[in-house]
C-alpha positions as CSV (number, residue, x, y, z in Angstrom):
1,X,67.0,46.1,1.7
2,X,67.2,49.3,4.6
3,X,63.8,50.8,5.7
4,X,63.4,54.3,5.7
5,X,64.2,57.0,8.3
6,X,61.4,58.6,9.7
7,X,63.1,62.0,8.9
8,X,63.1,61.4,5.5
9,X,59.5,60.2,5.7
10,X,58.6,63.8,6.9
11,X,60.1,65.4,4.6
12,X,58.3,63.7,1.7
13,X,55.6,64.5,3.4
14,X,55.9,68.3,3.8
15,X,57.0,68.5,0.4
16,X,53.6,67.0,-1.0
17,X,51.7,69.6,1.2
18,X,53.2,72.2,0.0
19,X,52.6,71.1,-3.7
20,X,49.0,70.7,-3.0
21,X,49.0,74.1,-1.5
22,X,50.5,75.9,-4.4
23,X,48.0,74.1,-6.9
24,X,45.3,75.1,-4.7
25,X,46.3,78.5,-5.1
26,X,47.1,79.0,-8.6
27,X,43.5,77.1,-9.3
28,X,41.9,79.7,-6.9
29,X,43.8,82.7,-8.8
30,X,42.5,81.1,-11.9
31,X,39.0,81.1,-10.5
32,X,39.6,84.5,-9.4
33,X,40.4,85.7,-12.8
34,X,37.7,84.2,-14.3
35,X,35.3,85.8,-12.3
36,X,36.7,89.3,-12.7
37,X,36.5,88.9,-16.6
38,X,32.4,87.5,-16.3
39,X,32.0,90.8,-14.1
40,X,33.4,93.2,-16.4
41,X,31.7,91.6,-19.2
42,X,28.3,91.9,-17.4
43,X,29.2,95.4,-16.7
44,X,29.9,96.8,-20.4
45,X,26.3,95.2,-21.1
46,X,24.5,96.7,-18.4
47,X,26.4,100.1,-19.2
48,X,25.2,99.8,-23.1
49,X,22.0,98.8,-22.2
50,X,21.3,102.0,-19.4
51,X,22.4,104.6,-22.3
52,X,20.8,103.0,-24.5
53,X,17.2,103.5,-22.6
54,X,18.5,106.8,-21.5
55,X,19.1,108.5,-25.1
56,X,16.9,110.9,-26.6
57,X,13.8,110.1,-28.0
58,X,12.7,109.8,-31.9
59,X,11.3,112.6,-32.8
60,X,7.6,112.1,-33.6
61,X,4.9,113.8,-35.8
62,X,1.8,115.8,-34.0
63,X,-1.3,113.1,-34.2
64,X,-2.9,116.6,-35.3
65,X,-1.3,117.2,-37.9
66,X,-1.0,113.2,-39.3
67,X,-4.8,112.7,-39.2
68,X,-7.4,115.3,-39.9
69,X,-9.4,114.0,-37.0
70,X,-8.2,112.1,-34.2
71,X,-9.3,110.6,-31.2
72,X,-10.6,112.4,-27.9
73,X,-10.4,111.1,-24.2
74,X,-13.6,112.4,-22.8
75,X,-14.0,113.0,-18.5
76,X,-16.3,109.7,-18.7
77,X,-13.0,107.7,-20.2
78,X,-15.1,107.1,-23.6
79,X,-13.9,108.7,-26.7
80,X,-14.9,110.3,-29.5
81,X,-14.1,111.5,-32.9
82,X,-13.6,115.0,-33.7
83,X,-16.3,116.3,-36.5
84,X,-14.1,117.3,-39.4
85,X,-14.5,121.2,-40.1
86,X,-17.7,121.8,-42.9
87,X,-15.2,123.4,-46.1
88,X,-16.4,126.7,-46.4
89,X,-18.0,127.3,-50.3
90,X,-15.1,129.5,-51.8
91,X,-16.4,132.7,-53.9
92,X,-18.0,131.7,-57.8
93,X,-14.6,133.7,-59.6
94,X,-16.1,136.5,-62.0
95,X,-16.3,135.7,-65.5
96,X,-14.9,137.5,-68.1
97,X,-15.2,137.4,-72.0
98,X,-18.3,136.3,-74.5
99,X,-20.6,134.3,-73.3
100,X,-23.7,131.8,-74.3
101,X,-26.9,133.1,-72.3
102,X,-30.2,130.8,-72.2
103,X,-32.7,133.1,-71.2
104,X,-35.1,130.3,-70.8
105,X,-33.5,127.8,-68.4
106,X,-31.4,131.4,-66.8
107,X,-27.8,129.3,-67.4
108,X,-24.9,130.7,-69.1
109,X,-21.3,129.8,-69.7
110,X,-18.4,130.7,-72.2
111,X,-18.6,131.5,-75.9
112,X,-15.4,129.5,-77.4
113,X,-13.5,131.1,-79.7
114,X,-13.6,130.4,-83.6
115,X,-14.0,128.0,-85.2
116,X,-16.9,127.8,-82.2
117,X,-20.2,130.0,-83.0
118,X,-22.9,130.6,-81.3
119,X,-26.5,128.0,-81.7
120,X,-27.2,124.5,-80.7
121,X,-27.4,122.5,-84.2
122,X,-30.7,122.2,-85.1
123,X,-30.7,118.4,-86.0
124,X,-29.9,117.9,-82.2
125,X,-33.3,118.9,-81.3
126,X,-35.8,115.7,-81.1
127,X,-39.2,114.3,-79.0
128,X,-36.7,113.5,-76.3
129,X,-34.6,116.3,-76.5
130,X,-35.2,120.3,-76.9
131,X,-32.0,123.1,-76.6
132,X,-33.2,126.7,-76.4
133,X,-29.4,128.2,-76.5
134,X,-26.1,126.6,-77.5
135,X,-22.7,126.9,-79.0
136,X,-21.1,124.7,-81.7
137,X,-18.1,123.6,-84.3
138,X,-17.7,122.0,-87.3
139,X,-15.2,119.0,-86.5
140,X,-15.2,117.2,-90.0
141,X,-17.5,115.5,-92.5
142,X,-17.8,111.5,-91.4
143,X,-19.8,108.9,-93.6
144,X,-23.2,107.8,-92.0
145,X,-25.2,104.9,-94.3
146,X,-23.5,106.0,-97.2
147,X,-24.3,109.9,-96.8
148,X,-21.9,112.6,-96.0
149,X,-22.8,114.8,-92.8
150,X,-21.0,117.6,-90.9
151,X,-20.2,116.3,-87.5
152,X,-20.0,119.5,-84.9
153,X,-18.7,120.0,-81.4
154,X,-21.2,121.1,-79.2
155,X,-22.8,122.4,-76.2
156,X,-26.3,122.6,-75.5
157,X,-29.0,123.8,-72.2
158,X,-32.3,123.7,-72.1
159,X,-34.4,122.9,-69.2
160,X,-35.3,119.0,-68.6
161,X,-37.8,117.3,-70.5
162,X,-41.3,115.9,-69.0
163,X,-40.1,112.0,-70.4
164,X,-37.6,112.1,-67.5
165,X,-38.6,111.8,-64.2
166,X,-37.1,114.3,-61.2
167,X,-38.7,114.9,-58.1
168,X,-35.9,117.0,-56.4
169,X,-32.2,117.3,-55.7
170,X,-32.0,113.5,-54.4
171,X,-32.7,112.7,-58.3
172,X,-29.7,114.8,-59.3
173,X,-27.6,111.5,-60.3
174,X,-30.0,109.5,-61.1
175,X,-30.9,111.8,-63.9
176,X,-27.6,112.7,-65.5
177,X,-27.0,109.3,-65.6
178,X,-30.2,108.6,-67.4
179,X,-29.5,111.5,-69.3
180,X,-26.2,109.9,-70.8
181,X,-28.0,106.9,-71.5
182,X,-30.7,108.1,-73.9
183,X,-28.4,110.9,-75.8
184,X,-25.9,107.3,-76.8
185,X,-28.4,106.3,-78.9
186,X,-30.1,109.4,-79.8
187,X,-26.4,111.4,-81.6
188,X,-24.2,108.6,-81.5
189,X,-25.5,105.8,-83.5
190,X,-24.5,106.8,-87.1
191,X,-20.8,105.5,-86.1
192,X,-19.2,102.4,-84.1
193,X,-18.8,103.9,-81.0
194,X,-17.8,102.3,-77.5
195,X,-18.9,104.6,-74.2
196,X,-17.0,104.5,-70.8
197,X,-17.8,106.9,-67.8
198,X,-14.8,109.2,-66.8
199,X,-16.4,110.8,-64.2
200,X,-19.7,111.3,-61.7
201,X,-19.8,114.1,-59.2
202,X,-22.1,115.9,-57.3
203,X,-21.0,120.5,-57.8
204,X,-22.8,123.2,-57.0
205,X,-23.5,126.0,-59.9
206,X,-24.0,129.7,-58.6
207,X,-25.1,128.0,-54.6
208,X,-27.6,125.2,-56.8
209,X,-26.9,121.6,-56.3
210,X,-26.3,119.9,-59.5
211,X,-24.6,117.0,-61.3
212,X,-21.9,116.3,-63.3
213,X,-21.7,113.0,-65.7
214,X,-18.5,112.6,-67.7
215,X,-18.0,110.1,-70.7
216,X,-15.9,109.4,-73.1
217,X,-16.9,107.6,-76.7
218,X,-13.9,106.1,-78.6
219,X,-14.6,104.8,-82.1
220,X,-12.7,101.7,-83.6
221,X,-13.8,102.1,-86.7
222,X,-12.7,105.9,-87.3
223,X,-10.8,105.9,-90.3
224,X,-13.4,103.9,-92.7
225,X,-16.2,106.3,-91.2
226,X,-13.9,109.6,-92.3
227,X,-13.1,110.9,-89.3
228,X,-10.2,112.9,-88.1
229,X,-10.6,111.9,-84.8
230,X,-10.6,108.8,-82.6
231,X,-13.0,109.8,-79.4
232,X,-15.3,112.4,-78.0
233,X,-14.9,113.3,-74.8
234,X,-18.9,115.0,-73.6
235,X,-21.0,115.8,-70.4
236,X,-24.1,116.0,-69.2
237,X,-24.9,118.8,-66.0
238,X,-28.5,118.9,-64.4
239,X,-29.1,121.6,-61.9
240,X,-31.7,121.9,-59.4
241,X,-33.7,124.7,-59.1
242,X,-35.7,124.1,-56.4
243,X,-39.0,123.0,-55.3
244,X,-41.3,122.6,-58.3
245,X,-39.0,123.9,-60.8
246,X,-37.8,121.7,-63.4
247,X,-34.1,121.8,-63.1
248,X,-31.8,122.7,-66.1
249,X,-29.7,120.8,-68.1
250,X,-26.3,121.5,-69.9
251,X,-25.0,119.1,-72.6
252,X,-21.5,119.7,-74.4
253,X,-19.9,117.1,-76.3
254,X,-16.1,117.5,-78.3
255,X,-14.6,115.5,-80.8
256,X,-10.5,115.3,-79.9
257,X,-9.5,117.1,-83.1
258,X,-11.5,120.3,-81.2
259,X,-9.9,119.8,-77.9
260,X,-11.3,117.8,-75.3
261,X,-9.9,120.3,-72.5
262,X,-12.9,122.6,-73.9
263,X,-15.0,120.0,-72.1
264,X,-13.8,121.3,-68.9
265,X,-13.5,125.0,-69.9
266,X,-17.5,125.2,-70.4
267,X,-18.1,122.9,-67.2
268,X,-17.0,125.4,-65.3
269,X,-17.9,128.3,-66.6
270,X,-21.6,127.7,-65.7
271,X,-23.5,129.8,-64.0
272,X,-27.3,129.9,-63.7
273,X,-29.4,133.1,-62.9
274,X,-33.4,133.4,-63.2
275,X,-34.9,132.5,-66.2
276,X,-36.5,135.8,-67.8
C-alpha cells in the first residue's frame, strides 16, 4: 500500500478548517438571531407596560360627596372628624280643615271625615285612663263573652295620669312604652289578640319633645269573634310640656276595615297650644 502525499495531506486539512469555520458562523448567526427576537420581545413588554402606567386615570368620586363627614389632616398631623351639620327644624305646615281641639291638655289634630264623629267613647274612660276630647267610628259589632258590642276606631288625648310616673323629657320613651302596655289589657282583652311594635321614635310636636309608640294587634281568631277585620293598627304620643307640667298624651287606635293609613293622618296632624 502507497503513503500519502503531503499535498494531499494539506489539502484535507484546509478543507476541514474551513468546514469548522462555516459552522462557526452559521451557529453565531443563529445566536445572533435569537438574541434579536428576546430583545424585541422584551421591548413590546416594556412598551405595553410604560402606556399602560402612563394612561389616564379612573375617574373617582369627591370623598365629600361619598361620606357626609370625612376625615381632616390637622397642622399637628392628627385628624379629626368633621361634626355633621345640626338639621335645621323645617316650618310645622299650616293645617287646614275640621279639627278635634282638647282644651284641657291644649293638643289638637284632624277631625276624620264620616263615618268618624267627634268624642272619645265613653267606655274607654277607666281608674287608669281619662280622655277629655276625642274622635271615633263604629267599625263593626264583634262577640265578647257571649255579648254583642260596637267595636269603634278611635283617637283619644288627655293629659297623663298620676299612676304613671314622668319626671321630664328623659321619661318620654319610657312612658309610651308603658303606656302601650297597660291600654293591651285595659281595651283589648275581650278578643285573642297578638301585639308587635311597628315603630318607636322620638318627634317634636309644635317645638315640644315627644314620643311616638307604634303597634300593631292582629287577631287569629277574627272570624268566630264577628269581625270584619283581621288587625288594628294604634299609637300612643306623649308630649312634654315642660318643667312641672304633666305632659299630654294622644291615643288613636284603627281597626283595618277603617284604614290603618288614618293612623298616620292624625299622628301628624298634632299640634299642641296652651291649655285654656
Amino acid at each position: 500500500m502507497g503513503m500519502p502525499s503531503p499535498s494531499w495531506d494539506a489539502l484535507v486539512r484546509e478543507n476541514n478548517a474551513e468546514t469548522r469555520l462555516r459552522k462557526r458562523r452559521r451557529r453565531q448567526r443563529l445566536m445572533l438571531w435569537l438574541l434579536t427576537c428576546v430583545t424585541t420581545a422584551a421591548l413590546v413588554v416594556i412598551y405595553v407596560i410604560v402606556k399602560d402606567i402612563s394612561g389616564p386615570p379612573t375617574a373617582a368620586a369627591p370623598a365629600a360627596l361619598s361620606s357626609p363627614a370625612r376625615a381632616l389632616s390637622s397642622p399637628s398631623g392628627r385628624h379629626r372628624i368633621a361634626a355633621k351639620p345640626t338639621p335645621k327644624a323645617s316650618p310645622t305646615p299650616a293645617v287646614t280643615g275640621p279639627r278635634v281641639t282638647d282644651a284641657s291638655s291644649g293638643l289638637s289634630y284632624q277631625l276624620l271625615p264620616s263615618p268618624w264623629r267627634q268624642g272619645c267613647p265613653a267606655t274607654l274612660n277607666t281608674p287608669m285612663f281619662s280622655w277629655s276630647a276625642g274622635e271615633n267610628a263604629v267599625a263593626g259589632q264583634v262577640v265578647i263573652s257571649g255579648s254583642t258590642i260596637d267595636w269603634h276606631g278611635n283617637a283619644c288625648s288627655g293629659w297623663l295620669q298620676q299612676q304613671f310616673q314622668y319626671s321630664g323629657a328623659a321619661d318620654l320613651e319610657t312612658t309610651a312604652t308603658s303606656l302601650v302596655g297597660a291600654l293591651d289589657p285595659a281595651y283589648y282583652t275581650g278578643l285573642v289578640h297578638s301585639r308587635t311594635i311597628e315603630a318607636s321614635s322620638g318627634m317634636q310636636i309644635s317645638g315640644h319633645q315627644a314620643w311616638m309608640v307604634k303597634f300593631l294587634m292582629g287577631y287569629s281568631d277574627a272570624a268566630s269573634e264577628g269581625l270584619n277585620w283581621t288587625s288594628e293598627l294604634g299609637a300612643v304620643v306623649v308630649v312634654d310640656r315642660g318643667a312641672g307640667e304633666a305632659p299630654a298624651v294622644f291615643y288613636v287606635s284603627v281597626p283595618a276595615n277603617l284604614g290603618t293609613a288614618n293612623v298616620t293622618v292624625l299622628v301628624d296632624s298634632l299640634r299642641l297650644s296652651p291649655p285654656t
